[in-house]
C-alpha positions as CSV (number, residue, x, y, z in Angstrom):
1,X,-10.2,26.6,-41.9
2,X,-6.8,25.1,-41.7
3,X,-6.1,22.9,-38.8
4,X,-3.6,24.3,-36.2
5,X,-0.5,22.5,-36.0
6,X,0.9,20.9,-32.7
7,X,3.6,23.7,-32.4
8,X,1.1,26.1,-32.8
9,X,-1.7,24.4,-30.0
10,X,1.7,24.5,-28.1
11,X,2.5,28.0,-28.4
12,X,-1.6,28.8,-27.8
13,X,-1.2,26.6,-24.5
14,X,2.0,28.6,-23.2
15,X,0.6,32.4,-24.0
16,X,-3.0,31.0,-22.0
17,X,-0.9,28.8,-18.8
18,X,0.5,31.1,-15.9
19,X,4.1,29.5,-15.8
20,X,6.0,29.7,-12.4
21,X,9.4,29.1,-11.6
22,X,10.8,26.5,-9.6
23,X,11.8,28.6,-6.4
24,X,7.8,30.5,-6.2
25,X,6.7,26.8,-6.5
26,X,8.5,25.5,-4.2
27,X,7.9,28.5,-1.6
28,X,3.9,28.2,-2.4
29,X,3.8,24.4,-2.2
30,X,4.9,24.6,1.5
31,X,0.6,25.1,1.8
32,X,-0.4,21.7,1.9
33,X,-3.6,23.1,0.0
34,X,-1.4,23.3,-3.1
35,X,-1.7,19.7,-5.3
36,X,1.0,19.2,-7.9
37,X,0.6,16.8,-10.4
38,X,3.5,15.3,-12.2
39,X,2.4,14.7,-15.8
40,X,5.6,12.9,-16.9
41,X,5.9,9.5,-18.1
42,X,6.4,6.7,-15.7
43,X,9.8,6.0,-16.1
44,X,10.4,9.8,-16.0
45,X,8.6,9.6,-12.5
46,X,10.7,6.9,-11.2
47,X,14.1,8.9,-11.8
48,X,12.8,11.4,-9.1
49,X,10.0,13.3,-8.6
50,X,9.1,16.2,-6.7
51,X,8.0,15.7,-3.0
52,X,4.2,15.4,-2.4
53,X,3.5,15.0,-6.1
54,X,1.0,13.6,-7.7
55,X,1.6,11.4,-10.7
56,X,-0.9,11.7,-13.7
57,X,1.1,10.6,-16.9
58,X,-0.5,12.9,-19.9
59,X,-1.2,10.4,-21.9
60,X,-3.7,9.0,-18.9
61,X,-5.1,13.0,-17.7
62,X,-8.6,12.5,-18.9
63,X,-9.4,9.3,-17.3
64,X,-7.5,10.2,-14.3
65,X,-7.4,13.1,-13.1
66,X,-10.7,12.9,-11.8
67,X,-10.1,10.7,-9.4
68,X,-6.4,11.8,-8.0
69,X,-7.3,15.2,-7.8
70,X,-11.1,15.6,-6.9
71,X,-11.2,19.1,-5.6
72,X,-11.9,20.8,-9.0
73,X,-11.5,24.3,-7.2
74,X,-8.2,23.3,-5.2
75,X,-4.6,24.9,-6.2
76,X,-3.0,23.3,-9.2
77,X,0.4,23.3,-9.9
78,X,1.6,21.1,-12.9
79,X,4.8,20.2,-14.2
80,X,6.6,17.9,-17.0
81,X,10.3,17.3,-17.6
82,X,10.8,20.9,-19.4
83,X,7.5,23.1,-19.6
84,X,5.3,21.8,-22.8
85,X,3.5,18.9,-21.8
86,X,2.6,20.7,-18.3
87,X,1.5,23.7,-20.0
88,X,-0.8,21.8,-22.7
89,X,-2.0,19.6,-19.7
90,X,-3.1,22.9,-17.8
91,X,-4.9,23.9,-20.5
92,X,-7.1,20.1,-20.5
93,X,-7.1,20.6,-16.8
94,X,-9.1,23.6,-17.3
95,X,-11.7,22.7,-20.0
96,X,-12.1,19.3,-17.4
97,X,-13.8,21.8,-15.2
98,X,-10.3,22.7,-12.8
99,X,-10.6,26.3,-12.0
100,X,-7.0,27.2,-10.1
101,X,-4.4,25.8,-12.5
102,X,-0.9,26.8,-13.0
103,X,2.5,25.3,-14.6
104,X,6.1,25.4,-13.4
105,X,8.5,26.7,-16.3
106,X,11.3,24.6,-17.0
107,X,9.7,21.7,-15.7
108,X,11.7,18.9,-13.2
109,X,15.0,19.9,-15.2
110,X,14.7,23.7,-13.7
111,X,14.0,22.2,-10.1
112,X,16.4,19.5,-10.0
113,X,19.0,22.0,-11.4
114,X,18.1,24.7,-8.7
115,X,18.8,22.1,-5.5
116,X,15.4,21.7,-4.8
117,X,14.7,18.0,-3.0
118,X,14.0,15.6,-4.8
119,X,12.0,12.4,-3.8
120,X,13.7,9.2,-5.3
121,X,10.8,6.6,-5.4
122,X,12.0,2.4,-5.3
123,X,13.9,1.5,-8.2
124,X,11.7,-1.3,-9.8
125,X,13.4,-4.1,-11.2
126,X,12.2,-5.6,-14.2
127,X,11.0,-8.4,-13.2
128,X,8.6,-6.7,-10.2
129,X,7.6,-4.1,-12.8
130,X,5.9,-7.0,-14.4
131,X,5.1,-9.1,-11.5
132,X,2.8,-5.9,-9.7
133,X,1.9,-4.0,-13.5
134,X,-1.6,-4.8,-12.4
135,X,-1.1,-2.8,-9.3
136,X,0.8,0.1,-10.8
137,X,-2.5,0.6,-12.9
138,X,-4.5,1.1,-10.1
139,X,-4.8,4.3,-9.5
140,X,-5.7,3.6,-5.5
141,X,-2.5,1.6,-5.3
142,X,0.5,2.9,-8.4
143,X,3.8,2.4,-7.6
144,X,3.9,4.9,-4.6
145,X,1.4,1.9,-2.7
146,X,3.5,-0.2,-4.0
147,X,6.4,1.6,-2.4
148,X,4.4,1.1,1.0
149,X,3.7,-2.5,0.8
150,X,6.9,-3.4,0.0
151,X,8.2,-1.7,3.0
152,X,5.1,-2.8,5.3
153,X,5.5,-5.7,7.9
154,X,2.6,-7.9,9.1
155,X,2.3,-10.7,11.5
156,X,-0.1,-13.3,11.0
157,X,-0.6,-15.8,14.5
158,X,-2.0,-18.9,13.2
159,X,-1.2,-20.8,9.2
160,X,-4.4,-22.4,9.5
161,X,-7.9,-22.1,8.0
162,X,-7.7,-18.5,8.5
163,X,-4.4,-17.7,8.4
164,X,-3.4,-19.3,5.0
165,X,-5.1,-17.6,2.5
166,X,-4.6,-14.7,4.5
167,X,-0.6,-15.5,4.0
168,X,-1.4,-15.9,0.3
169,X,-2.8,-12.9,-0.5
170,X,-0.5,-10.8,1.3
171,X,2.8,-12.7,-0.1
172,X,1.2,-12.3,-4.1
173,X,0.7,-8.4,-3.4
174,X,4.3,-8.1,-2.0
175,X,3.9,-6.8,1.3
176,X,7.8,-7.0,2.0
177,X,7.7,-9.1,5.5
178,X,5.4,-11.4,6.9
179,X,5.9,-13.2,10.4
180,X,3.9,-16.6,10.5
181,X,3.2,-18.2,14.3
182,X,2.2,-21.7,14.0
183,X,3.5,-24.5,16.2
184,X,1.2,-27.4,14.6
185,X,2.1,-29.6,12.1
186,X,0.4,-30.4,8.9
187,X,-1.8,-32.9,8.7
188,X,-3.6,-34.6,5.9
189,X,-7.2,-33.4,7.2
190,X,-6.0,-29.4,6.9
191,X,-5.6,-29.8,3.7
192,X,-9.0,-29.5,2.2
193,X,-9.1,-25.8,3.3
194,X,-5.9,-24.4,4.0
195,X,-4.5,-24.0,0.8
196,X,-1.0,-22.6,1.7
197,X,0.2,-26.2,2.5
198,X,0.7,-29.4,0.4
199,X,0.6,-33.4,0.9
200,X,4.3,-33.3,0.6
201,X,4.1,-30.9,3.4
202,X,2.4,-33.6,6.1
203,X,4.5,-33.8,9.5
204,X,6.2,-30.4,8.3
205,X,5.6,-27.2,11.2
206,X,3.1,-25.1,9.8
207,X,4.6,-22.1,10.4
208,X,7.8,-23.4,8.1
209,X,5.7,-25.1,5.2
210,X,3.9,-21.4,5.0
211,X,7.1,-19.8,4.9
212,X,8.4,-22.4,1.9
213,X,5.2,-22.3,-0.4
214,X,5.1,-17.9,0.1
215,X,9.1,-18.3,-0.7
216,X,8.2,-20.2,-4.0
217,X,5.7,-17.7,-4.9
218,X,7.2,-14.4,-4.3
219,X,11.0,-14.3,-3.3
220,X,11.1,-10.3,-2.5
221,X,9.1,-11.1,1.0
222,X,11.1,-11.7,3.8
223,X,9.6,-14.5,6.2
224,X,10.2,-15.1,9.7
225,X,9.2,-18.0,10.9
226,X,8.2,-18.9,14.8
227,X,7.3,-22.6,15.3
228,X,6.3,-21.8,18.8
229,X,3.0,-20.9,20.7
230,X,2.5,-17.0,21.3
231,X,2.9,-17.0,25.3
232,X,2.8,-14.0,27.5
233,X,6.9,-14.7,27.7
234,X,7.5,-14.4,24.0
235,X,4.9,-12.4,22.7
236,X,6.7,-9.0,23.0
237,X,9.5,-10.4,21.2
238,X,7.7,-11.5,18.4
239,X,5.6,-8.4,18.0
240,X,8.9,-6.3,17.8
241,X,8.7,-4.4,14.5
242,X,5.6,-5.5,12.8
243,X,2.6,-2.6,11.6
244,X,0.0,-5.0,11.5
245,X,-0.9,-7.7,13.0
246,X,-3.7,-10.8,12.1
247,X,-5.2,-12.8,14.3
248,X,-5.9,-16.1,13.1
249,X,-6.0,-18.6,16.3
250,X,-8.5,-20.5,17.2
251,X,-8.2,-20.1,20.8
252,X,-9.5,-17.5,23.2
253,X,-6.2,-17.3,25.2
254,X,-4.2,-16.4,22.2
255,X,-7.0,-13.8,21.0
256,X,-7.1,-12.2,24.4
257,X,-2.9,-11.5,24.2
258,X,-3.0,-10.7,20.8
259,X,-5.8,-7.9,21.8
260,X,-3.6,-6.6,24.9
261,X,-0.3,-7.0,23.3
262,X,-1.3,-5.0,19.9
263,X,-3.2,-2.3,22.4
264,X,0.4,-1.9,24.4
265,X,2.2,-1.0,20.8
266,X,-0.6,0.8,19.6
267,X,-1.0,-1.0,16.1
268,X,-3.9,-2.5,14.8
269,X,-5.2,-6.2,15.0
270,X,-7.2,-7.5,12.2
271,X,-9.4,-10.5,14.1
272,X,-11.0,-13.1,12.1
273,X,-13.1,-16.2,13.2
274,X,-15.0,-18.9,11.2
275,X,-17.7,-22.2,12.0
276,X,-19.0,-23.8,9.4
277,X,-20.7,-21.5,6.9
278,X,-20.7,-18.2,9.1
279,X,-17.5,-15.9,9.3
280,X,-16.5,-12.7,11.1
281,X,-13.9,-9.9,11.0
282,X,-13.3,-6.8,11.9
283,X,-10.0,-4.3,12.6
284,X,-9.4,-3.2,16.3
285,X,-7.5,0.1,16.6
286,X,-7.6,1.6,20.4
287,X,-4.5,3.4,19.1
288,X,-7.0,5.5,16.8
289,X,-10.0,6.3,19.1
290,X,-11.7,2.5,17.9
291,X,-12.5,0.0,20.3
292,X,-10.5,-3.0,21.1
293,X,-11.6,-7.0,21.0
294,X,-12.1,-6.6,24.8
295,X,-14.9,-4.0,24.4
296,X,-16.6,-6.3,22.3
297,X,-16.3,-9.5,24.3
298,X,-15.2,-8.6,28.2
299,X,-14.3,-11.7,29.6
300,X,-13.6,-15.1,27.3
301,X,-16.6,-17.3,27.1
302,X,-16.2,-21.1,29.5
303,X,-13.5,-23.3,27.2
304,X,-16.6,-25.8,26.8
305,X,-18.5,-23.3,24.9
306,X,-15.6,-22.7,22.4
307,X,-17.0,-24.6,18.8
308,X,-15.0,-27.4,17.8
């Protein structure tokens, strides 16, 4: 038997897909029960992209798919750059077990050259396309979550024990602005455990030493910097913007204000709290039917009781 050749497992593909064309799927994608899923190559993808899409390079379909698009028995509508690789990747779709696949003829060129929107994703420079590769793998993160941490804005009270690695973590995964609240200085003693300072740092505000050592590690994160104590008279100043904020004090004042502060702009506060060898967190979100830190502890323990 002679082995088919790719032009003819093309031309197979195209007589089995149902192709549609770019103004029927863009009129039946306005059912959010429609997935589409953009087969191009990455660099393809981050020209422009259709809205809602989701992005499955061909070359990665098998070991993919599966896990962006679950629903086996859900709409499909794929598309490439002209009409063969999304015709070909219907036809893999459907021996994968996807029941309701379909292909858009002329691919992003037709739609692009018909008006349709067009969804421009963050135009990567080469240096962050190497510096988060190991995200844009992930297929819970990509570039879209990158996209979103970049643009996300968190506030972290506290460049302590809590709050440094905390500042670490987030500066090395790029979220794109971090507020640090720290009037202490470092001292010698800190250093053993929070890592986001140095001994050249001794005497410096922590606040500004965190800022400094998240600068030298990633320069796309904007810092702002409040050498101050959070205070009923500042606090809705400093809160201004931010998504998210961390709560990384060691005092029950400051937790209490941090609690009623994030519960007035509806976002949530991440709480964390350590002594010796036992730790605790947890996320407070009134804003989305959770309770707050006051429906866990009411009224703030006596200030003698508070581990030292």
């Amino acid at each position: 038997m002679t082995p088919s050749s790719g032009q003819d497992l093309l031309k197979q593909a195209k007589a089995a897909a149902t192709a549609l064309p770019p103004d029927e799927v863009a009129r039946i994608t306005e059912d959010d029960k429609v997935t589409l899923v953009d087969v191009r190559e990455g660099d393809e993808w981050r020209r422009g992209h259709l809205p809602h899409a989701v992005h499955v390079p061909r070359g990665y379909l098998e070991m993919q798919a599966e896990s962006k698009v679950p629903e086996k028995d859900a709409p499909i509508i794929v598309y490439c750059a002209g009409g063969n690789r999304s015709a070909l990747a219907t036809e893999t779709l459907k021996q994968m077990g996807y029941t309701d696949v379909r292909h858009m003829s002329g691919g992003f060129t037709a739609w692009r050259d018909s008006g349709l929107a067009v969804v421009k994703p963050v135009e990567w420079t080469d240096r962050q396309m190497d510096r988060y590769s190991r995200h844009f793998v992930l297929p819970e993160v990509g570039e879209a979550g990158q996209q979103k941490i970049l643009h996300g804005k968190v506030l972290v009270i506290g460049a302590g024990g809590l709050g440094s690695p905390a500042l670490y973590y987030l500066a090395a995964a790029g979220v794109g602005t971090l507020g640090i609240v720290d009037m202490d200085d470092v001292e010698e003693n800190n250093l053993q455990r929070q890592i986001i300072h140095s001994t050249a740092k001794v005497g410096m505000n922590k606040a500004e030493s965190a800022g400094k050592t998240i600068t030298e590690l990633n320069p796309d994160v904007k810092i702002e910097v409040h050498k101050e104590r959070l205070t009923p008279d500042n606090v809705d100043e400093i809160f201004a913007g931010f998504d998210v904020v961390l709560d990384a004090t060691d005092n029950f004042g400051t937790r209490y204000l941090i609690n009623e502060t994030a519960h007035k702009y509806g976002i949530p506060s991440i709480y964390g709290s350590i002594y010796r060898f036992e730790g605790y967190a947890s996320t407070f979100w009134p804003a989305k039917g959770g309770p707050c830190y006051r429906c866990m502890h009411p009224e703030p323990p006596p200030p003698e009781l508070a581990p030292t």
